[in-house]
C-alpha positions in Angstrom: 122.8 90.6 70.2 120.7 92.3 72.6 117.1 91.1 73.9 114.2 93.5 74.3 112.4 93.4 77.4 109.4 95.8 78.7 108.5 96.5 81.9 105.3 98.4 81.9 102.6 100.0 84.6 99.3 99.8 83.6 96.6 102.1 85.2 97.0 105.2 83.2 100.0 104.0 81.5 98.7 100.8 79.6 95.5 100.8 80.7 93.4 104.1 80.4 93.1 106.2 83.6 89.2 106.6 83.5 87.9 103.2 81.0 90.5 101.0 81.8 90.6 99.8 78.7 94.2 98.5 77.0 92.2 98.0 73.7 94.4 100.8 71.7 97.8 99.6 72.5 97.1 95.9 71.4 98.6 95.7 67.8 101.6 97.0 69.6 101.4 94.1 72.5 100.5 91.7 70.1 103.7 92.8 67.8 106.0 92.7 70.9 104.5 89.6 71.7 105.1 87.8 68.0 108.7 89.2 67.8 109.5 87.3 71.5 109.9 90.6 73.0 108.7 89.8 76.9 105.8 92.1 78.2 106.0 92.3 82.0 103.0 94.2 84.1 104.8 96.3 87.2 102.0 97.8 88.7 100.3 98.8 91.7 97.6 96.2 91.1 97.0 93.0 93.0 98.1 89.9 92.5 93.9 89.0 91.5 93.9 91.7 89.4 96.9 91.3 87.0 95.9 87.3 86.8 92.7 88.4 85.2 93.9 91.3 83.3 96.3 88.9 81.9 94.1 86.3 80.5 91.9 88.6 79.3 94.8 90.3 77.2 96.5 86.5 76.4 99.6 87.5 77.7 101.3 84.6 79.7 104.5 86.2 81.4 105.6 86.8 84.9 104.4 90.0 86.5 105.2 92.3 89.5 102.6 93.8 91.6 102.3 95.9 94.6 104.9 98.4 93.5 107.2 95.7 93.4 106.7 94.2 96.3 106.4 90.4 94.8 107.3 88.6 91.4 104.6 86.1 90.3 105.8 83.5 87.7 103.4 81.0 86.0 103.2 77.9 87.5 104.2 76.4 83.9 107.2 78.9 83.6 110.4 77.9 81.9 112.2 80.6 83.7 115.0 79.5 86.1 112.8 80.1 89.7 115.0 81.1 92.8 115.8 78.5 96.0 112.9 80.8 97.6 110.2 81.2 95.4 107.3 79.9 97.2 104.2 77.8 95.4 100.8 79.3 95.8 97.6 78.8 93.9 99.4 77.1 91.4 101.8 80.4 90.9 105.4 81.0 92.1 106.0 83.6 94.5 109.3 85.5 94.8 108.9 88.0 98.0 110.6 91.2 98.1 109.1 93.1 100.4 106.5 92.5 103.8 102.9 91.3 104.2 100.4 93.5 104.5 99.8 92.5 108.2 102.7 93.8 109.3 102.7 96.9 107.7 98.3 97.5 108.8 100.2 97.0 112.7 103.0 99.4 112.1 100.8 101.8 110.1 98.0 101.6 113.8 100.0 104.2 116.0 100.0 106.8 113.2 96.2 107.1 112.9 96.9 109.3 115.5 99.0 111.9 114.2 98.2 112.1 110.4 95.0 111.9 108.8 93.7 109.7 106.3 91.9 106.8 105.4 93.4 103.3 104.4 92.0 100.5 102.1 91.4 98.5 105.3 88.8 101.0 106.2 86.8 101.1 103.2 84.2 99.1 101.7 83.3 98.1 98.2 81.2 100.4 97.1 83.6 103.1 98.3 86.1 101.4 96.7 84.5 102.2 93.4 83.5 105.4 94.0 86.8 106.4 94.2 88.3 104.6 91.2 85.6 104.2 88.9 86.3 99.8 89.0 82.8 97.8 88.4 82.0 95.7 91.7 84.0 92.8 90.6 87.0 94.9 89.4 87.0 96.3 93.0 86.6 93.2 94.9 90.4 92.1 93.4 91.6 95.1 93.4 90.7 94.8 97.6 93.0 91.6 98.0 96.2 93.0 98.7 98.9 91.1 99.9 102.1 93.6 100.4 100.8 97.2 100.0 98.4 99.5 101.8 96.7 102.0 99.5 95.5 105.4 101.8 93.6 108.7 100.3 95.9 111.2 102.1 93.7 113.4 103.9 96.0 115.9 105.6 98.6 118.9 104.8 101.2 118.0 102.5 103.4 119.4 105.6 102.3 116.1 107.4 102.3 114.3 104.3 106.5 114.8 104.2 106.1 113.9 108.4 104.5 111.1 107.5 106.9 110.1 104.8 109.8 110.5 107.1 108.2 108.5 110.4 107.5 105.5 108.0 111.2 105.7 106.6 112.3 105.4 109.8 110.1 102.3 110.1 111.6 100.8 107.0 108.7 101.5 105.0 107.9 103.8 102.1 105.1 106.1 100.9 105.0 106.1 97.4 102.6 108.6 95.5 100.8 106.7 92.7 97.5 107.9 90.1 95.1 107.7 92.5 96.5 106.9 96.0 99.4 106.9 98.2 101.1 103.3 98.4 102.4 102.1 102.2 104.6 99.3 100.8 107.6 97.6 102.3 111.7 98.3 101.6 110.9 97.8 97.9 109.9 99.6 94.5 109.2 98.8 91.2 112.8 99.6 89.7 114.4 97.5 92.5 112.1 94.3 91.4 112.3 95.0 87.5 116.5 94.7 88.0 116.2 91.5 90.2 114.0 90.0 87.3 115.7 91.4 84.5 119.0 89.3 85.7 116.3 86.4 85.9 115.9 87.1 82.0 119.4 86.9 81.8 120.2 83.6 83.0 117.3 82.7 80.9 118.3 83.9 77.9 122.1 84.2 78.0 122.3 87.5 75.9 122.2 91.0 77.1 119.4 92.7 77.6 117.7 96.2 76.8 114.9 96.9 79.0 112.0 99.4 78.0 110.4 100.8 81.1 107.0 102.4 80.8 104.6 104.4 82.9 102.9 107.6 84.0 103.5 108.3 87.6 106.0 109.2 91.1 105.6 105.4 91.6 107.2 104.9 88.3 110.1 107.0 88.9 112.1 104.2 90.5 111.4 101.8 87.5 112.2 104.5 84.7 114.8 105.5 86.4 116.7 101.9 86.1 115.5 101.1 82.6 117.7 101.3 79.6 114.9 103.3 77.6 112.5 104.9 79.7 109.1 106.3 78.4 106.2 108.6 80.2 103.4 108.0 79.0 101.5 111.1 79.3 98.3 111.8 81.8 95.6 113.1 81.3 95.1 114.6 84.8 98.3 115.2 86.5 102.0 116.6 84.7 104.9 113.9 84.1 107.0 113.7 87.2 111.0 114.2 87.1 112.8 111.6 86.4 116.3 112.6 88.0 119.5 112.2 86.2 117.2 111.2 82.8 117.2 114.6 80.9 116.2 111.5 77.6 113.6 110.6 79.0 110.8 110.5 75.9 107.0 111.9 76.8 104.3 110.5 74.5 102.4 113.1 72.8 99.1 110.7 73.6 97.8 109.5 76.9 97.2 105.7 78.3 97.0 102.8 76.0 97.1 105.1 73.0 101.0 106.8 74.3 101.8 103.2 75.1 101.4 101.5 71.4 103.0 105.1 70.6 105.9 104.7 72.5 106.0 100.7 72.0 105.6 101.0 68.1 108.5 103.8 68.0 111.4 101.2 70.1 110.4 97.5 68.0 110.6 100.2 64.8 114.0 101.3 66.5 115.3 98.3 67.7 114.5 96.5 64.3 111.6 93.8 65.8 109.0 92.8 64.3 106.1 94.9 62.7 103.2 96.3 62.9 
């Protein structure tokens, strides 16, 4: 018998775009969660970020942040950790991509030919100007590790210039709800498939994976998922999914399109109920 397992964004897909609250969706979490059906966060979001988000929501599963640039696994997981998986603060890193050291020095020469300003350049407060986050909210969401997050201040001529000069630096500009993403040779499908064969070995029964989320960075991660679900927006249109014509769109937006969408696949699939 098959296992259930969703893979889920959260800023405008479990989370709403302008509260950030999950508070709607969480008889459907907390159904998943009773029926053993695993919840995993693959978001933009910092490592800082999803570890507080996750306590606060009592969810207690590994996570992928960064537009999959890095698995994070509970230091108390039971899941079988690879040769590599590196210990730190008292969490279990898997790296799939680059720090974001390397990627702020590659990124330095094209300051000159494009326009716009990274995360590295702004400050707190502007920080939440732009998204809305409460000071503390905005200090995590500051710490990345793997990513650089730019407000793209130039033509969208130079934006597909820039998209092919960082390609041909093996990097990748990824479009998400409120910024572009300069991330490694990684994205969120590529990471949900590595830990989906994780699950696997785990669990030793096939596995459906649920994919949820609301944006282009999301593509990649819908795109590989055995039932993929937009959730819809409230300020921009779904994006194509190629080569998905089922693709389902929620008729509500953020948390409320997630237990939507959520409720109709454990109903589906038999688990559980709400």
């Amino acid at each position: 018998m098959s296992r259930l397992v969703i893979f889920t964004d959260l800023d405008g897909t479990l989370l709403d775009h302008h509260t950030y609250t999950a508070e709607p969706a969480r008889p459907a979490w907390e159904a998943a969660e009773a029926a053993g059906v695993p919840c995993v966060f693959n978001t933009s979001k910092t490592r800082a970020e999803v570890e507080q988000l996750q306590e606060k929501l009592g969810l207690h599963e590994p996570f992928i942040v960064e537009n999959g640039a890095a698995v994070w696994f509970p230091g108390d997981t039971e899941l079988p950790l690879p040769p590599d998986a590196r210990p730190t603060d008292g969490l279990y890193c898997k790296l799939l991509s680059i720090p974001r050291t390397e990627i702020l020095e590659i990124l330095a020469p094209l300051r000159h030919r494009f326009r716009f300003r990274g995360l590295s350049d702004m400050g707190v407060n502007e920080l939440m100007e732009r998204t809305g986050l409460e000071r503390q909210q905005a200090i995590l969401a500051s710490q990345r590790e793997f990513s650089e997050p730019l407000v793209w201040m130039d033509t969208e001529d130079a934006l597909k210039e820039c998209v092919e000069a960082l390609d041909a630096l093996n990097l990748r500009l990824v479009r998400g709800g409120r910024f572009h993403h300069v991330i490694g040779a990684c994205d969120k499908g590529q990471a949900m498939s590595w830990l989906l064969a994780v699950y696997q070995n785990a669990f030793g029964d096939a596995i459906t994976s649920m994919a949820l989320g609301d944006s282009e960075n999301d593509v990649d991660m819908l795109s590989a998922s055995d039932i993929p679900f937009l959730v819809r927006s409230p300020v921009h249109a779904p994006p194509e999914i190629p080569d998905r014509p089922e693709v389902c769109i929620t008729s509500h937006c953020g948390p409320e399109g997630w237990a939507e969408a959520v409720t109709s696949v454990l109903e589906q699939e038999g688990i559980g109920s709400l």
